[in-house]
VOTORMI-573022 format. One record per atom (N, C-alpha, C): x, y, z; residue in one letter. Coordinates in steps of 0.05 Angstrom, whole numbers, padded with zeros to 5 digits, always signed. Layout:
N
XYZA ...
***
This chain:
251
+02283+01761-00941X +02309+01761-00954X +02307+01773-00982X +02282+01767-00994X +02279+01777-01022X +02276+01808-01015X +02271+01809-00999X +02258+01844-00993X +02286+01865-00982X +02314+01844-00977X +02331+01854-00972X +02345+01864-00994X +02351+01840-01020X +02369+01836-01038X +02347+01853-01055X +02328+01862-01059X +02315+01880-01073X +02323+01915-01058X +02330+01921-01039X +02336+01940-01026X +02358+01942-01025X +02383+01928-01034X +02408+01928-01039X +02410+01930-01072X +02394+01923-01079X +02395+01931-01121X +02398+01960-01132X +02417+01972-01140X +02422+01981-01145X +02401+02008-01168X +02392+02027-01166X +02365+02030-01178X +02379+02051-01209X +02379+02041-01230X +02387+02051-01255X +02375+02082-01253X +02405+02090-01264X +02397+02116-01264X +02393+02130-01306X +02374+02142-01302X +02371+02143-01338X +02392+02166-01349X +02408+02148-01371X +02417+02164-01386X +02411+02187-01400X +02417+02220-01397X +02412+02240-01408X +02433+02245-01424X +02426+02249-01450X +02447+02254-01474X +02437+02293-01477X +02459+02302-01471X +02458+02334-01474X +02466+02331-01502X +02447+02366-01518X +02451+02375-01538X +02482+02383-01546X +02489+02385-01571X +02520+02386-01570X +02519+02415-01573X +02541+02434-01555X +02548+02468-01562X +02540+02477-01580X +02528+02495-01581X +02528+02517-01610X +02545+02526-01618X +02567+02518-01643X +02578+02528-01652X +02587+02568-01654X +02608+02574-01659X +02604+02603-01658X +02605+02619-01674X +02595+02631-01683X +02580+02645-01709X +02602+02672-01709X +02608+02686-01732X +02605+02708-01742X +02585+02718-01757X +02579+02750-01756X +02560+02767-01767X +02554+02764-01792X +02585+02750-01810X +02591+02748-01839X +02586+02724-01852X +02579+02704-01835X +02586+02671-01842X +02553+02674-01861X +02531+02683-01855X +02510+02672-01873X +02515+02694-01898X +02523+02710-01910X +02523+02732-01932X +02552+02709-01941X +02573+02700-01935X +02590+02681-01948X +02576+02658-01956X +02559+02648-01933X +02549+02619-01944X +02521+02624-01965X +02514+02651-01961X +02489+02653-01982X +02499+02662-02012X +02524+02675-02009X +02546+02680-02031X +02547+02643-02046X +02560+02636-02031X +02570+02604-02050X +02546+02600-02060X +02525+02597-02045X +02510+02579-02056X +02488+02578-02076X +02497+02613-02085X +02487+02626-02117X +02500+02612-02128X +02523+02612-02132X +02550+02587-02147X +02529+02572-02165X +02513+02553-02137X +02498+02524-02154X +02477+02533-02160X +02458+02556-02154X +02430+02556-02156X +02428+02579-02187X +02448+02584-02188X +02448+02617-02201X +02433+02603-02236X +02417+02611-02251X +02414+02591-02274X +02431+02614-02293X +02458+02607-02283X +02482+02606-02320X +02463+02617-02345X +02453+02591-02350X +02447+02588-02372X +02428+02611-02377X +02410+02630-02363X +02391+02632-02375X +02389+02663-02383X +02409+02671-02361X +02414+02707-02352X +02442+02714-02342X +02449+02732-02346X +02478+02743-02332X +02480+02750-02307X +02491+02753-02286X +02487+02770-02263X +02495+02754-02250X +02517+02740-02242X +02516+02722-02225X +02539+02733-02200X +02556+02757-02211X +02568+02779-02201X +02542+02793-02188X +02529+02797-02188X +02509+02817-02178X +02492+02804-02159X +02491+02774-02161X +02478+02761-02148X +02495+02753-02120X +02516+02748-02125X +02535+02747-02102X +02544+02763-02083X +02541+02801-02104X +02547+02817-02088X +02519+02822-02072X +02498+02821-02085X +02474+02823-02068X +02475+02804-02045X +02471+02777-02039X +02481+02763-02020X +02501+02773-02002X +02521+02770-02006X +02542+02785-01990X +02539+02819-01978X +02531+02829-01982X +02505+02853-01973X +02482+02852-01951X +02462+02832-01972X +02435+02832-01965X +02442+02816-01946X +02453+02804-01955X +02451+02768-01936X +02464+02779-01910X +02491+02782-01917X +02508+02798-01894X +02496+02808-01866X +02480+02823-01880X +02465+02844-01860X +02438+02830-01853X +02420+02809-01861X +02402+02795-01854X +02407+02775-01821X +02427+02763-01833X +02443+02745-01818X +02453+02753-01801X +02469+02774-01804X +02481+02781-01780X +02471+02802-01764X +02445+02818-01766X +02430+02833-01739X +02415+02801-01731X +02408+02779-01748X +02392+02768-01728X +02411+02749-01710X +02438+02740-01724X +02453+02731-01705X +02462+02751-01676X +02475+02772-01685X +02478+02789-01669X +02447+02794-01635X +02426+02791-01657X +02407+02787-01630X +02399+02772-01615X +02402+02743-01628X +02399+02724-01615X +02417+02713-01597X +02440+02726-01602X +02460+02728-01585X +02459+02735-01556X +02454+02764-01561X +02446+02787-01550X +02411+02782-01523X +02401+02767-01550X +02366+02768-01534X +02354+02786-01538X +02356+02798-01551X +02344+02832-01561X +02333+02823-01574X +02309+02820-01579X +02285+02815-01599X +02281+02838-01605X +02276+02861-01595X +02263+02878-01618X +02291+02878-01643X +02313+02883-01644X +02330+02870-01671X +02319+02858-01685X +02300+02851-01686X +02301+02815-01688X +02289+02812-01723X +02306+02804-01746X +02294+02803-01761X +02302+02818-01784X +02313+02849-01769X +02320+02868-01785X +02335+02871-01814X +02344+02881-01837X +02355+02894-01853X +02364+02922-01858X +02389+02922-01854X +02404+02949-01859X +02401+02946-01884X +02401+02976-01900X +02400+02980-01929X +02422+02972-01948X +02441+02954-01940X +02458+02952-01949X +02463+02939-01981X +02432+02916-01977X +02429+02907-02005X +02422+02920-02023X +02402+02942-02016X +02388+02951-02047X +02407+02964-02067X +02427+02974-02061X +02445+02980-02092X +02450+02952-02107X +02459+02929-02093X +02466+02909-02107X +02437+02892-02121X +02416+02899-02096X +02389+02883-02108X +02383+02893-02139X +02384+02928-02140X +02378+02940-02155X +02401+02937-02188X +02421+02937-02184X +02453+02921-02199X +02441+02892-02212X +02424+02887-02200X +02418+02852-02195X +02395+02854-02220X +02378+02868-02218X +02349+02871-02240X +02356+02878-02264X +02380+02896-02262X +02387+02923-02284X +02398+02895-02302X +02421+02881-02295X +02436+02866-02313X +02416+02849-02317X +02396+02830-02305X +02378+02808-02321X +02361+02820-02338X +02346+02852-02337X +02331+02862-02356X +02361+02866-02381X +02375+02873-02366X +02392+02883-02394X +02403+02856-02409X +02400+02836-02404X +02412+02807-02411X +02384+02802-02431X +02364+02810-02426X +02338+02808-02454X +02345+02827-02478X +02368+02838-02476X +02376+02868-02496X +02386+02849-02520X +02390+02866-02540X +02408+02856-02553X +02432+02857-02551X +02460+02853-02559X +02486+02863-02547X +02493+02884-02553X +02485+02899-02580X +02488+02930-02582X +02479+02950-02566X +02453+02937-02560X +02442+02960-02533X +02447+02951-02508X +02463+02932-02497X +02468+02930-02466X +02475+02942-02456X +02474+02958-02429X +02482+02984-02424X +02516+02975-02401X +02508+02951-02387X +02527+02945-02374X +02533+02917-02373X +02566+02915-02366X +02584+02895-02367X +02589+02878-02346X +02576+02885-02327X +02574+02874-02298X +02574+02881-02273X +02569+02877-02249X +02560+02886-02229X +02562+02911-02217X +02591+02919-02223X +02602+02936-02212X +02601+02967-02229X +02604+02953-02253X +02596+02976-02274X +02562+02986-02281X +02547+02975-02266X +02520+02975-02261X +02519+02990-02247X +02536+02986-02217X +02533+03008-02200X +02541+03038-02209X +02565+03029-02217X +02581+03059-02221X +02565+03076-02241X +02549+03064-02266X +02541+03074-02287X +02510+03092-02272X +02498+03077-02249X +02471+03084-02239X +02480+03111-02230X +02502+03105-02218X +02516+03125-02199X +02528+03147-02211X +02534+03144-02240X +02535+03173-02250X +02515+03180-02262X +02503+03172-02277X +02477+03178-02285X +02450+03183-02281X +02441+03173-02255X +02419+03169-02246X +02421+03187-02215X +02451+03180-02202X +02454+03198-02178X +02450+03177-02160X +02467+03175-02135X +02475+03154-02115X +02440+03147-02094X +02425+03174-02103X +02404+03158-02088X +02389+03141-02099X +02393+03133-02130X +02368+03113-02143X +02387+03088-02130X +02413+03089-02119X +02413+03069-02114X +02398+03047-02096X +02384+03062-02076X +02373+03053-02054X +02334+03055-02071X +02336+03055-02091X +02310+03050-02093X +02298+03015-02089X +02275+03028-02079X +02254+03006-02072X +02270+02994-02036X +02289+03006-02021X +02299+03000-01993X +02283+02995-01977X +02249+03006-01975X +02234+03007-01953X +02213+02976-01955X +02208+02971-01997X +02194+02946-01996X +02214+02924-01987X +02245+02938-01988X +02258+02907-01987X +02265+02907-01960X +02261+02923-01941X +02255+02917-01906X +02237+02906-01895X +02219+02915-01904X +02199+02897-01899X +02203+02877-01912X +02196+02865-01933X +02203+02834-01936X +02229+02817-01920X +02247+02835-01919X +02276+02821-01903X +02262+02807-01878X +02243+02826-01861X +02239+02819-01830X +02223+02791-01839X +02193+02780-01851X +02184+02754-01850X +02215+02732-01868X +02225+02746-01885X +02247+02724-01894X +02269+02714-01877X +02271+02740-01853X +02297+02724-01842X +02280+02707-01810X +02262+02711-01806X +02237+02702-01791X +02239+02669-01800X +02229+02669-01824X +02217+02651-01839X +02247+02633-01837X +02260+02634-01853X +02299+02619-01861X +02313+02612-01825X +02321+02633-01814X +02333+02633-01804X +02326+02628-01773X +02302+02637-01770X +02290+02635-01743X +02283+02599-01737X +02270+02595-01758X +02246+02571-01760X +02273+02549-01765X +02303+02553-01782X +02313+02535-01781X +02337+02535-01755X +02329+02550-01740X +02348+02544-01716X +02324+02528-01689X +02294+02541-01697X +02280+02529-01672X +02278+02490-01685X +02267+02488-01709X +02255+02464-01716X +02298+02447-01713X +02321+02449-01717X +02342+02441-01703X +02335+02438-01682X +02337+02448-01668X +02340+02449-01639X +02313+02435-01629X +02293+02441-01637X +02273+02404-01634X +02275+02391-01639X +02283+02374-01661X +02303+02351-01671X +02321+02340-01651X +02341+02359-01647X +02358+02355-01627X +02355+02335-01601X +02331+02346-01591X +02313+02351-01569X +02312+02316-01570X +02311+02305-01594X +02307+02266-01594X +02329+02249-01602X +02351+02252-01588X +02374+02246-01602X +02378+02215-01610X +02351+02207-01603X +02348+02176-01611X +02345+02174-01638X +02334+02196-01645X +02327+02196-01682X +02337+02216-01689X +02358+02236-01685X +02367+02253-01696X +02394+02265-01689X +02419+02265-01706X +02441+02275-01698X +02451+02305-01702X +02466+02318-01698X +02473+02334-01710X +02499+02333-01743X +02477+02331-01763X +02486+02314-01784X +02474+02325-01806X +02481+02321-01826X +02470+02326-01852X +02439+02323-01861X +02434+02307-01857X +02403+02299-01855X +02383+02322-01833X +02393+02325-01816X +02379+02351-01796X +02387+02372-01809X +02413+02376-01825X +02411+02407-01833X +02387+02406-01858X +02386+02395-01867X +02367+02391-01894X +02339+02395-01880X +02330+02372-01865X +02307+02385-01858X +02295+02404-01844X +02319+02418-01831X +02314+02440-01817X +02308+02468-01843X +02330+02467-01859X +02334+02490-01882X +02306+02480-01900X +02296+02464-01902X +02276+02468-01925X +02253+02469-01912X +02253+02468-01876X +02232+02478-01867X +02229+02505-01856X +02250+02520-01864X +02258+02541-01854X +02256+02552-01884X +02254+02542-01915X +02248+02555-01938X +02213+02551-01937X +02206+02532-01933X +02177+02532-01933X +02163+02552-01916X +02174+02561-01896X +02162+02577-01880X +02159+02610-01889X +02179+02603-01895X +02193+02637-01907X +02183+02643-01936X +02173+02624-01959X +02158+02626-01976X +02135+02631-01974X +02126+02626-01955X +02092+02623-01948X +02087+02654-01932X +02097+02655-01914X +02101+02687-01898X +02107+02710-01916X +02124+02708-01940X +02131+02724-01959X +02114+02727-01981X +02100+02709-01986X +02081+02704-02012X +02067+02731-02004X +02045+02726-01992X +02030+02750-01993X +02044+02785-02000X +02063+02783-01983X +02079+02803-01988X +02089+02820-02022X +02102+02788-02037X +02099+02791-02060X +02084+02793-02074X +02060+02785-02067X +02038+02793-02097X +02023+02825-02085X +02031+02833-02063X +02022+02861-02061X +02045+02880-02076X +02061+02868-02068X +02081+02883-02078X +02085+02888-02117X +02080+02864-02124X +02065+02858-02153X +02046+02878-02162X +02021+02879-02153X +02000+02891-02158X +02003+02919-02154X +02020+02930-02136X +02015+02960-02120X +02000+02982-02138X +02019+02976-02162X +02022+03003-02182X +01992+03004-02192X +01976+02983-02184X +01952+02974-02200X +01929+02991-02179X +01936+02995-02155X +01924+03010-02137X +01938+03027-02127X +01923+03044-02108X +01931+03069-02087X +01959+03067-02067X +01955+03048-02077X +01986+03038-02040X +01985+03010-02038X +01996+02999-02014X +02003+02974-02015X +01974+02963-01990X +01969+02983-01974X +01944+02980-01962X +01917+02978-01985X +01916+02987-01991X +01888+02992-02021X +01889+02970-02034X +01918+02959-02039X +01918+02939-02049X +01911+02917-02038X +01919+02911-02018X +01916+02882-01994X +01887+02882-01996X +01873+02895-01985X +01841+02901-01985X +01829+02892-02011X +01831+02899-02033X +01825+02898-02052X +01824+02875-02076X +01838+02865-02063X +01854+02841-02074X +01834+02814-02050X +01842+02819-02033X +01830+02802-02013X +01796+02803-02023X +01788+02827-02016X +01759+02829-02035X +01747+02816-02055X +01765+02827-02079X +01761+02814-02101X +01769+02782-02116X +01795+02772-02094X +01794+02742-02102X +01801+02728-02080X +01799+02734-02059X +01801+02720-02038X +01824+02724-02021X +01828+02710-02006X +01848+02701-01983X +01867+02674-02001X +01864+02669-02012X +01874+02645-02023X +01895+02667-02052X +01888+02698-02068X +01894+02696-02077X +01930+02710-02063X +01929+02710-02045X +01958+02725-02034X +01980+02697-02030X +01970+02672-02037X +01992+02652-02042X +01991+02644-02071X +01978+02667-02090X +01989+02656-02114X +02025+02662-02123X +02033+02640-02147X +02056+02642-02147X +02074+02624-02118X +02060+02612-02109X +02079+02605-02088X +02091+02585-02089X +02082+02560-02106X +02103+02533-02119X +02132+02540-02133X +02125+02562-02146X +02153+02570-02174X +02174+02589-02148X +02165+02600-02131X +02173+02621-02107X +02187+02596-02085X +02177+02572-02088X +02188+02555-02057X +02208+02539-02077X +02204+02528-02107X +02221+02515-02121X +02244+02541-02120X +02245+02553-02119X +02267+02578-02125X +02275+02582-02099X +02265+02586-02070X +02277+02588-02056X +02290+02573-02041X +02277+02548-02038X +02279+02523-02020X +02318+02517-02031X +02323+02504-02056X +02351+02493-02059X +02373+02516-02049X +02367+02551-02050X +02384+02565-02046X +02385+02566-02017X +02367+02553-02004X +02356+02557-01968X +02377+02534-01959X +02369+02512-01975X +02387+02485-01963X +02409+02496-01958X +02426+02492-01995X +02449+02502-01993X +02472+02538-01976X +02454+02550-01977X +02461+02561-01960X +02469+02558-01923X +02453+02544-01913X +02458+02530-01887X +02479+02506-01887X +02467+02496-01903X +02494+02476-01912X +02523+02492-01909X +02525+02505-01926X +02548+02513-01927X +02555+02530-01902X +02535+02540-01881X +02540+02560-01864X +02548+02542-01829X +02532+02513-01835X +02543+02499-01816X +02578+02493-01819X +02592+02479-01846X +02605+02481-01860X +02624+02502-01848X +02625+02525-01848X +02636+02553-01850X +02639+02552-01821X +02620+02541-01802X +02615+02544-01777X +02639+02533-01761X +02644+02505-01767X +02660+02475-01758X +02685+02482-01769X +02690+02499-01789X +02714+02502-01799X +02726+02523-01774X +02715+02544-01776X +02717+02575-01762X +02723+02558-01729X +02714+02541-01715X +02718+02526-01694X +02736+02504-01690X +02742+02498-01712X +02759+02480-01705X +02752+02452-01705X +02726+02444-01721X +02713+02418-01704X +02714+02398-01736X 
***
């Protein structure tokens, strides 16, 4: 009888809680959300450019964001990562005004972003605008690797435990500052070659050389003042891009 009413029990079936939709992205949503979020990171106080900093974002960012959205979309990995040249006039707009913000005010040469450009652009000729385009491609591919890749996989593992994790504020945070840690550390090296070049033959001569002479340890110098600087602009930027996301949807 026991062996009946045990064969009539009903056998629990386990609850599976599915991941919630991926929101739907435009190409533009991270160069807007990396735009705001100079707003809070930009230091006011210390330098001018905060025009220049925005238009660079909205550029750089623009175009970071949106070939890797566009590929992940897509599945096209070789995309994957890429930068169109679209930032370096504004990167370059971006240096000109903080060196020129050490001037005195009689010798400042420009008034702000736009007049940075225009002024390079009659004087200098529309191709210095794109100077330094090829170091800042390469760095784009480990930064948008690093930010954007690492904070959509380490989400979506999170996800993966919905016993301890929602789709909520708290997951965007720890996803974005593990997605700035990553991307500081992948980039470091990058930057202190890029630092040193002029000091050697090329950027190859230099890696070698460097590695030689102070180690493997010395291509993450600089990397605490580099993750304090990038990490709050990393948060806030996703922040605001999930934000941008839920709005654009409706949710």
């Amino acid at each position: 009888m026991t062996g009946s009413m045990a064969a009539l029990t009903p056998i629990p079936v386990p609850t599976v809680t599915s991941k919630p939709a991926p929101l739907k992205s435009q190409w533009w949503f991270g160069g807007l959300a990396s735009s705001i979020a100079c707003i809070f990171t930009h230091p006011l106080a210390l330098y001018k450019g905060l025009d220049a900093s925005m238009l660079r974002q909205l550029t750089y960012s623009s175009a970071r964001f949106g070939v890797y959205e566009t590929a992940k979309q897509r599945i096209e990995k070789t995309q994957f990562g890429k930068e169109y040249p679209t930032g370096s006039p504004a990167d370059l707009a971006n240096v000109r005004l903080q060196s020129d913000a050490r001037l005195p005010p009689a010798q400042q040469r420009y008034s702000n972003a736009l007049d940075a450009l225009a002024t390079i652009f009659r004087k200098e000729g529309i191709t210095k605008l794109w100077t330094g385009v090829g170091p800042n491609i390469l760095r784009a591919i480990p930064m948008t690797a690093g930010q954007a890749a690492t904070y959509d996989s380490v989400k979506s593992l999170l996800l993966s435990y919905p016993a301890y994790f929602s789709d909520n504020l708290t997951l965007y945070i720890i996803a974005s500052t593990a997605g700035a840690l990553v991307a500081t550390t992948v980039c470091a090296p990058i930057d202190v070659i890029n630092t040193d070049t002029m000091l050697y033959k090329g950027s190859w001569d230099a890696a070698t050389k460097i590695a030689k002479k102070e180690g493997l340890g010395a291509f993450l110098k600089g990397w605490t003042p580099a993750f304090v600087r990038l990490a709050p602009h990393t948060v806030l930027t996703f922040l605001f891009l999930e934000q941008i996301k839920r709005v654009y949807n409706g949710v």
